[in-house]
C-alpha positions in Angstrom: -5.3 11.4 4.7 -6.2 12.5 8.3 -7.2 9.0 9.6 -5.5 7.7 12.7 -2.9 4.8 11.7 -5.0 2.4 14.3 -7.6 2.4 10.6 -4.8 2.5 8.2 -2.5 -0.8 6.8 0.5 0.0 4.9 0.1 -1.2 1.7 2.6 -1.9 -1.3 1.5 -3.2 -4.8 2.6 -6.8 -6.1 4.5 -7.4 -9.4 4.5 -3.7 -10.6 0.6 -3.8 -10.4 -0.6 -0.3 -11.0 -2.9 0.6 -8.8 -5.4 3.9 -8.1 -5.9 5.3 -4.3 -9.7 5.6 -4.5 -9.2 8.3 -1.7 -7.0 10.5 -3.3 -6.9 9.6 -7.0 -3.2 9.4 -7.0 -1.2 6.5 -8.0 0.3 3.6 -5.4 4.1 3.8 -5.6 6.3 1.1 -5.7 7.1 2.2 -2.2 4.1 1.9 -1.1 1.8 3.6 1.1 -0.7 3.6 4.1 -4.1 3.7 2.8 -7.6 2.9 4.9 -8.9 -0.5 6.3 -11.6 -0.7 4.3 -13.6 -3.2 1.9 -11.3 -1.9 -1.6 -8.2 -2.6 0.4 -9.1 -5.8 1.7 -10.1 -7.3 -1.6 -6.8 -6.1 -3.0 -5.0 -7.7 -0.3 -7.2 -10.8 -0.7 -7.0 -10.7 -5.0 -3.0 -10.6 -4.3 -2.6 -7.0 -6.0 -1.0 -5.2 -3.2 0.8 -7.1 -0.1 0.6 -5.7 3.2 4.0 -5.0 5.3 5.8 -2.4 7.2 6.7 1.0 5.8 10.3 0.9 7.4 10.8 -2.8 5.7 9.5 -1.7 2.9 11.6 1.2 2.3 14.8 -0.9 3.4 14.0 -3.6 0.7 13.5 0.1 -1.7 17.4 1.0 -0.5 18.9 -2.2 -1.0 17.4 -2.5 -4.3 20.0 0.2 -5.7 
């Protein structure tokens, strides 16, 4: 995605939800990813299927996991 991070939230899903990028078709990773601020992304935030945090917390949460 070429979008500036200032329109982007890093995203990673809740509970092993799987979950389609509309954008690229691709699967959300456990590790999550940034995706766009947009209507999809808030209502998955706001339905509790994805939780919103930062991509170095979330891969240090990843690491310690092993």
């Amino acid at each position: 995605m070429n979008k500036s991070k200032q329109n982007m939230i890093f995203v990673k899903p809740k509970d092993a939800i799987l979950l389609t990028i509309p954008e690229t078709g691709e699967k959300l990773c456990a590790k999550g990813a940034f995706v766009p601020k947009n209507a999809f992304w808030h209502r998955r935030l706001r339905d509790g299927d994805v939780v919103e945090t930062n991509p170095a917390h979330a891969e240090k949460k990843v690491s310690e996991g092993k």
